[in-house]
N, C-alpha and C positions, 0 to 999 in steps of 0.2 A: 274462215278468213275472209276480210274484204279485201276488194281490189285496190290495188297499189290508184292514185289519185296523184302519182307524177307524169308529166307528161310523157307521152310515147310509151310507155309500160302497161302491160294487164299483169296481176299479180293473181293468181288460179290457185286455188285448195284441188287437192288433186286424190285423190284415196290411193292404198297399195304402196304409198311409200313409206322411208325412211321420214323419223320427226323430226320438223323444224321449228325453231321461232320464225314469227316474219319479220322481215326487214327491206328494205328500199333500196333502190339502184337508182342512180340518174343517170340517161344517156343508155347506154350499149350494152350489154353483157357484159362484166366483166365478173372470170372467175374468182380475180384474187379479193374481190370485195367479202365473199359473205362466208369465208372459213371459220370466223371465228364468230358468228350468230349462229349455225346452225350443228351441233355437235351434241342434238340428245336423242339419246335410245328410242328406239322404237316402243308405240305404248303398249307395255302388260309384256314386256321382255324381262325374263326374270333373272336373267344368268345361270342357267341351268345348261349342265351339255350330257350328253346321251354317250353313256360309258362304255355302249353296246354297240356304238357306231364303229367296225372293223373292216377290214380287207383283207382277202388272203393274202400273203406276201406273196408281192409280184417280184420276182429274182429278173434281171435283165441276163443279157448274156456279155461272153467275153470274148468279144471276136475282135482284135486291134487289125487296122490299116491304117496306113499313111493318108493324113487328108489332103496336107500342103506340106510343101519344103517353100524355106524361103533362102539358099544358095547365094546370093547376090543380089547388090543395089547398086539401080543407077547413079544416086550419089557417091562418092570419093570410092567405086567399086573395088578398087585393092583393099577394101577392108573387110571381108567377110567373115572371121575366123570369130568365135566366141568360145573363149574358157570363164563364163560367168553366168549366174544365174537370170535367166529371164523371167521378168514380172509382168503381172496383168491388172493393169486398172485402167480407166476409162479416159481416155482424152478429150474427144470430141462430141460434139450435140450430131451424134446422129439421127436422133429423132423427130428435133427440130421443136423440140419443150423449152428452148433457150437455157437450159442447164444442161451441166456435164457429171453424169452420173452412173449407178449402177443398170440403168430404164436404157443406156445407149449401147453399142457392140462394143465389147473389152478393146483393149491394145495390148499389145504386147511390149515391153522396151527391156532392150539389153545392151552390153556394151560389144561392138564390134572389132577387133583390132588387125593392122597387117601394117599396110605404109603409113596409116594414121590411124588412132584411137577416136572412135566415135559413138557418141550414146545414138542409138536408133529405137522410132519408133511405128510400128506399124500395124496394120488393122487384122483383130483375131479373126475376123471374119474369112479373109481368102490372103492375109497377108500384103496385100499393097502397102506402097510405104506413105507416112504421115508427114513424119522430118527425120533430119539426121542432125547431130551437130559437134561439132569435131573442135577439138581443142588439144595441145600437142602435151600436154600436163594431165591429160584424165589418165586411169591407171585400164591399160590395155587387157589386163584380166581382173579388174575391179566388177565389181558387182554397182547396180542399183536401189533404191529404195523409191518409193512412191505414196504420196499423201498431202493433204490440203492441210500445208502448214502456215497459212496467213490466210486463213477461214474466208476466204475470197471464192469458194465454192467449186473449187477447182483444182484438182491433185497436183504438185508440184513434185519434179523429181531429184535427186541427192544422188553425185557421184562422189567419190573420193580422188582426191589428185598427189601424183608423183612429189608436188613442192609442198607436201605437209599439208595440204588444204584441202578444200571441198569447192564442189560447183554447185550450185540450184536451177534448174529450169523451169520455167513455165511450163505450163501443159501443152503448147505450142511450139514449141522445143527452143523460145529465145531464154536468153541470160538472164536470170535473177541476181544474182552475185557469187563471185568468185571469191574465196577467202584464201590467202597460203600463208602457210608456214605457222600456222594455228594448232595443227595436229602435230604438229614436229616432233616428237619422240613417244607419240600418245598409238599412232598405227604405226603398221610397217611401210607402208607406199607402196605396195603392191599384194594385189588380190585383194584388197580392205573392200568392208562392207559397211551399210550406215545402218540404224535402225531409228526408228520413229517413235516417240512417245509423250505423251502429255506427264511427267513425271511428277508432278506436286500439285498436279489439278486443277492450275490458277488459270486454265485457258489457252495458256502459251505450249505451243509444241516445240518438243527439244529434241536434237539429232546428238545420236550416240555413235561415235565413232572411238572403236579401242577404246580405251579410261579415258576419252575426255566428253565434254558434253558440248554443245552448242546451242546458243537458243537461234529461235528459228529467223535472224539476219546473219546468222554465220559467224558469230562474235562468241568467242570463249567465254562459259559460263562456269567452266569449272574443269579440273581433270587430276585424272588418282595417279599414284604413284608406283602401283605396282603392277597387278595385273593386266592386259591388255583382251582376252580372247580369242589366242590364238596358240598357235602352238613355240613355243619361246625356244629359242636359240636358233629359227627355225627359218623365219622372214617368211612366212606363207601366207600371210595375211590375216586381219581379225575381225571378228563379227557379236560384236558384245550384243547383248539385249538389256532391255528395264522392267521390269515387272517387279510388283508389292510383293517378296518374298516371302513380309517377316508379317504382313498384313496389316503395317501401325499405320493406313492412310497416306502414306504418299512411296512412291518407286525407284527401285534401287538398278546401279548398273552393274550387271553380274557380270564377271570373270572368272577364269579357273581357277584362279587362288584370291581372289579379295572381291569386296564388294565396297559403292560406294556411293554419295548422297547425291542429289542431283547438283549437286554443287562441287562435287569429286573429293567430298570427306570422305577418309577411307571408314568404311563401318567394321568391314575386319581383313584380317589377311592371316593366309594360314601360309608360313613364310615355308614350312618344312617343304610346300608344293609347288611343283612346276605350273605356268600357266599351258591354258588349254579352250580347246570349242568348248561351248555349252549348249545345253539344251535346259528347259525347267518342269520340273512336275510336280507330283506329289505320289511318292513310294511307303509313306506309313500311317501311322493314323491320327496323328492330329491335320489342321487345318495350313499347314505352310506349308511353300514349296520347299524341293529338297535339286540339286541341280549335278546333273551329269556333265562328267567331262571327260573329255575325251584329250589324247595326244601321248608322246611319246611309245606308241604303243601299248596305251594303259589304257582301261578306262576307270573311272570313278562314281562315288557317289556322295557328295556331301551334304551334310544339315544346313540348317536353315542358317548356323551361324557357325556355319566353315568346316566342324567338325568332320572326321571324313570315317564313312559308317563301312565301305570298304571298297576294295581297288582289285581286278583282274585283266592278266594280258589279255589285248586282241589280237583272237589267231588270224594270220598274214601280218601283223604287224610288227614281226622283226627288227624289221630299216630301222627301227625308234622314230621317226615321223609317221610313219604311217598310219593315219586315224583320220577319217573325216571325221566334220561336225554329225554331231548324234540326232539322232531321232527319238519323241515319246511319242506310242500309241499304246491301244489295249489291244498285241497282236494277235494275239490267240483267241479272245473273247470272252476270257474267265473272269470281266470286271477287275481288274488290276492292273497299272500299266507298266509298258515292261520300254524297254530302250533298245537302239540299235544303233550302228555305225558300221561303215565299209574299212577295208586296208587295203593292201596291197594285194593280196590274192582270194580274200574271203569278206561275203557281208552275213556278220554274225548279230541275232537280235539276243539279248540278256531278260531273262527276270531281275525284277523288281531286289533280289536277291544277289544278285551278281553271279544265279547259275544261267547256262546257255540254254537260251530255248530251241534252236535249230542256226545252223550256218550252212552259206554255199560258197560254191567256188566262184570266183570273180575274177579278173585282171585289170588291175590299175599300179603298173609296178613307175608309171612315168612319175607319181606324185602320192598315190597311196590315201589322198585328203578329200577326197569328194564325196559332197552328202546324197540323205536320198528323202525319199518322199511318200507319203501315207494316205491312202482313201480305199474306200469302198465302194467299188466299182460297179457292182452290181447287187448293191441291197442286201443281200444277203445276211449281214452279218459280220463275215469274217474281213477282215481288212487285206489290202492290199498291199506290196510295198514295190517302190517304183525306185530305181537305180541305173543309171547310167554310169560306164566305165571305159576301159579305153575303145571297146571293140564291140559292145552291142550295148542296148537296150534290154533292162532285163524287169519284168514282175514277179514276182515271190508271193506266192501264199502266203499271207501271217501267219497263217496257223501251224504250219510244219516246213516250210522254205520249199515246198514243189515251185518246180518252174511252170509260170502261164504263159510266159511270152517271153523268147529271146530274140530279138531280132538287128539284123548285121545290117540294117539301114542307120546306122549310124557309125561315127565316130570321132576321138577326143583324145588329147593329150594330156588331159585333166587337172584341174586347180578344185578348188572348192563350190563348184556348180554342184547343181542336182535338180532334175528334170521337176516343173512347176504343173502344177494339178488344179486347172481352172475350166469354167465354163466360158470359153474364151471369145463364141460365137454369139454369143446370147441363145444358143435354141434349146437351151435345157437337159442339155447334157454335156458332162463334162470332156477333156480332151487332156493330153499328156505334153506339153513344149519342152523338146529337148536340142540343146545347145551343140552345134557340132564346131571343129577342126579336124584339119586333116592330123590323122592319129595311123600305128602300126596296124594298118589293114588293107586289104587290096584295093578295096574302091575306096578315095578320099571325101569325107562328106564334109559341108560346111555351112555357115549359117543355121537355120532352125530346121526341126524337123516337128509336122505336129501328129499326135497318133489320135486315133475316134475312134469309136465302136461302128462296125461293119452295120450291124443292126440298129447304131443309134437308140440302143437302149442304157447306156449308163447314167448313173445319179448327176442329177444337175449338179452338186457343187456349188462355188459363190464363183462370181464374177470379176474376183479380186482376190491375187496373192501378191501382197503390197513388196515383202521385202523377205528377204535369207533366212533373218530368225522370226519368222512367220508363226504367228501362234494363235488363230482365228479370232480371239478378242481384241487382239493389237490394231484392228482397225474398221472400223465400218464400212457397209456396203457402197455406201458414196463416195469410198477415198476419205473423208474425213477422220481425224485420228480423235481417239476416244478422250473426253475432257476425265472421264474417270472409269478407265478399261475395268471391265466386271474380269475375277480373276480368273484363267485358263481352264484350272484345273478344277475345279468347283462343277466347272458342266461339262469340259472337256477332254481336261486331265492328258494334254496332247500336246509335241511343238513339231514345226515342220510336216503337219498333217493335217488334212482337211479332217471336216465332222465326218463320223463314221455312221452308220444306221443304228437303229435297236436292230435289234434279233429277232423279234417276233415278228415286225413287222404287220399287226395287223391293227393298230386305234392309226383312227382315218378321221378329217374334219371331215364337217359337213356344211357350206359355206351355203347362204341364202341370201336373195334379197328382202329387206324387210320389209311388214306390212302395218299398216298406219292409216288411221284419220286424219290423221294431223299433217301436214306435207306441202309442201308447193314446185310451181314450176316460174321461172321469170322469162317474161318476151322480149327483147330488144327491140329496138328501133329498126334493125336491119334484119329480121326476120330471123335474127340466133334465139335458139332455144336453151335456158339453161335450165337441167332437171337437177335436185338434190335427193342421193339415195343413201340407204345405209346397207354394210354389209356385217352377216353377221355368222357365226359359227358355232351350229350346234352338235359338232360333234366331238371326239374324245382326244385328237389332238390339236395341237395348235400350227396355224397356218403362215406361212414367214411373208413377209413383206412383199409387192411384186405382184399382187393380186389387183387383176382388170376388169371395170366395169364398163361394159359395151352399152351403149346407148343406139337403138335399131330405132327409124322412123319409119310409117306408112306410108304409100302416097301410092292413092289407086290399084291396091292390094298389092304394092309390090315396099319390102323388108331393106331398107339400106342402114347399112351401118356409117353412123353420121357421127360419132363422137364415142372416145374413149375417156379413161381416166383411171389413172393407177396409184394406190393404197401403199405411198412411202413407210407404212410401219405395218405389223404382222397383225393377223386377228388370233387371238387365242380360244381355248377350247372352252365355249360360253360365254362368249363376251359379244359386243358390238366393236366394231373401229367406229371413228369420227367422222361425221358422215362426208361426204365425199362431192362434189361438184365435175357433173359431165358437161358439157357442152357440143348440142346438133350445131353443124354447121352445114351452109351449102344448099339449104334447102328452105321453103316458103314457108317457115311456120303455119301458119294458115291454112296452109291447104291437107298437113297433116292428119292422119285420119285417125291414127292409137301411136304411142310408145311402147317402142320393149326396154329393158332392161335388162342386162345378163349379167352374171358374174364366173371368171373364169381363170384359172388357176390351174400350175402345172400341178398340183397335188392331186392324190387319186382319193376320191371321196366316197365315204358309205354311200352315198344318196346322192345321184345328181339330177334328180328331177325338181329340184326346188331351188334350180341357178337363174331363175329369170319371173320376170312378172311384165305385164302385159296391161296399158292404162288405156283406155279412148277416150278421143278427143270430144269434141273441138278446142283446140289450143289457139292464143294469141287473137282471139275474136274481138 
């Protein structure tokens, strides 16, 4: 390379790095110039990955404690009490990247209720509060949804309201718009939940509330005539989802008994059926989902086009309401997914089959409707199942319903909540938010309560559980909802559950920085250093997004870390990412004596002696 010949710049060929093209700056550093000149592999990178690269499985352990309670806020403080699920996505630049993202500390947002109904939002971190914002028409045990539905780069939130309508807030917690009497016989007005979805792929995100749809200014785009998702004659509230059923390229609104376009054509209705919650999977063997439901004390399983393949009571559910929304995961670990749902006195999981794989005893006789929640908590394998009911908190083995954890630091009068399973801190491991009211038990608890691992070993998780019919593909790491969600079950095969681990637990990436002749560094005018590096992965699996590359300057043999830069998309097992722009700050270019480079990652890798490389100067001369 020659040197740049604009003023104020030296343009340096640098060895040990990732390849670039050259190109020119005028004026200062700036990162966002040169992303789209330098994005080629490192040279004699063949895409090869090493299939031998393994780790023992590392099992964490399971030791739950309280980390935070959040009891009370200073704002409109008579409102503490929550029968609704809480979410976690990102509100604020914590970072101070001038974007609001997955890279920032989660939030938490739920709805509060007592003398006033108020969506609140506050920080996963230790809990402080963000905003509150109160409107006498939100539904006091309605649920939220969360996602960047005006591609403004920033999650907005969806509550449902008493007058048939819906609110929107900014990430900020003001008013987007309020729409009423749009939903008017499409929810019930109480407990209703929204869901999020890019349905027809054209860019536009659309909220799914009960059979109707809305596009994303809150204006009726459509709404079906039968089904709702919910438990019918019942008024408990509904929580439809959209997901490509039938796989013909654009997504349908599922109900207990009907399905419908995103335009609220009805696609079918099986009228013989009551409606009911759902969940979606896939229980046989072709390639479509098949959807579970639950309600009147029944649960179900229908084909992909309504047919219903068969139906058995849920024990404790007597009353005939009795059924929360369902649950898929692969509880046991036999590769097949199997269902579950809570009642009134037991939460029993089904095969795939409609036989019982294990049931416990439980108590929710206030409501009998409250769902639950699915991860793997410590690597292992087996799944977890996480359930709150009137009087404790409780985890379940997948695999045979032993109890891991009850504990009576909670309590609930219960609607359709169920404790959310996020990495809600940002520190890489996951935590449990559970929604309290004061419920039949001696000590009253209220507001949140969050549980961690005593040893801080549990699986990180994502940093986002956007919404109630939560089904990991529903929405990206950013908040941003998917222009065309890749389908659940294909890699998931799960709803209302986070990803689960393999079993074996032993192919490991093996992340590097690359090495190259080909390369450079750019100088600023003000003494900023910007290096271009590539990361690359030669081991056996592939690494998610979230990956940081540390930029260390010299100066008089002492190592300061001057500049980060973090890898918006995953490296896979043999590939390169794109390469990547760090930027030193703070320091005298010139006087620098070598650059490090690191690359670092919470994943556990065969080989981590090959995360950093090491250039000497003289830079910026």
């Amino acid at each position: 390379m020659r040197p740049s010949t604009l003023p104020g710049l030296a343009l340096l060929a640098v060895g040990a790095l990732g390849g670039c093209t050259e190109y020119d700056l005028v004026g200062d550093v700036n990162v966002g110039d040169v992303g789209a000149t330098c994005s080629e592999a490192p040279i004699g990178w063949d895409e090869t990955s090493d299939p031998s690269c393994e780790n023992e499985l590392e099992v964490g352990s399971f030791t739950p404690v309280v980390k935070w309670d959040k009891p009370s806020w200073a704002s409109y403080p008579s409102s503490n009490q929550i029968m609704s699920q809480p979410i976690v996505a990102s509100l604020t630049d914590d970072n101070g990247d001038g974007l609001v993202n997955q890279y920032d500390v989660p939030d938490v947002i739920a709805v509060t209720y007592g003398s006033e109904n108020v969506v609140r939002a506050i920080s996963g971190d230790d809990g402080h509060e963000i905003w509150s914002f109160s409107d006498y028409t939100i539904q006091g045990q309605g649920g939220v949804a969360a996602g960047d539905i005006d591609h403004d780069g920033k999650v907005e939130i969806i509550t449902l309201t008493t007058d048939g309508g819906a609110i929107a807030l900014e990430n900020d917690g003001t008013l987007k718009w309020h729409v009423s009497s749009v939903l008017s016989g499409h929810i019930y007005g109480t407990s209703d939940v929204a869901s999020l979805s890019d349905m027809d792929h054209d860019g536009e995100v659309e909220i799914i509330a009960g059979n109707a749809i809305l596009r994303a200014d809150g204006t009726l785009r459509g709404a079906g005539m039968y089904g709702r998702a919910g438990v019918e004659n019942n008024n408990v509230g509904t929580c439809s989802v959209a997901v490509d059923l039938d796989r013909d390229g654009r997504e349908e609104v599922i109900t207990g008994n009907a399905v419908y376009s995103p335009d609220g054509v009805t696609i079918w209705h099986n009228a013989s059926l009551l409606d009911g919650y759902v969940a979606v999977g896939n229980f046989d063997a072709d390639n479509q989902g098949e959807i579970v439901v639950t309600g009147q004390g029944n649960i179900r399983l229908l084909d992909t086009n309504g047919q219903m393949l068969w139906q058995q009571p849920i024990p404790g559910g007597e009353a005939g309401y009795y059924s929360g929304p369902p649950t898929v995961a692969d509880f046991n670990g036999d590769g097949n997914a199997d269902m579950s749902v809570a009642s009134g006195s037991r939460y029993t999981v089904f095969q795939r089959d409609g036989s019982i794989l294990w049931q416990a005893i439980t108590q929710d006789a206030s409501s009998g409707n409250t769902g639950s929640a699915v991860f793997d908590f410590e690597g292992d394998g087996a799944a977890e199942v996480v359930y709150a009911d009137e009087t404790r908190l409780w985890v379940f083995s997948g695999v045979d319903g032993s109890v891991k954890l009850s504990s009576d630091h909670h309590s609930n009068n219960t609607w359709l909540e169920y404790p959310t399973i996020a990495d809600i801190d940002g520190d890489g491991h996951a935590e449990i938010v559970v929604a309290n009211t004061a419920g039949p038990t001696a000590v009253a608890y209220s507001g949140l309560s969050v549980f961690g691992d005593a040893n801080n070993s549990w699986r990180a998780g994502r940093r986002i559980w956007n919404q109630h019919a939560y089904h990991i593909t529903n929405v990206n790491d950013d908040g941003t909802i998917p222009r065309t969600a890749e389908i659940n079950w294909d890699t998931f095969n799960s709803f209302r559950s986070g990803a689960l681990s393999n079993s074996d637990g032993l192919s490991a990436p093996d992340l590097l920085i690359g090495e190259s002749d080909d390369c450079q560094i750019t100088c600023g005018t003000d003494g900023q250093m910007l290096v271009y590096a590539h990361v690359g992965n030669l081991g056996a699996s592939d690494v998610p997004a979230g990956t940081t590359v540390q930029l260390y300057t010299k100066i008089g043999g002492v190592e300061t870390l001057s500049g980060t830069a973090i890898l918006e998309v995953g490296v896979p097992a043999g590939h390169w990412a794109d390469g990547v722009a760090v930027t030193a700050t703070g320091v005298d270019a010139a006087t620098v004596e070598s650059i490090v480079l690191k690359v670092v990652s919470n994943e556990s890798e065969c080989d981590d002696t090959n995360n950093s490389i090491e250039v000497a100067g003289p830079f910026c001369q």
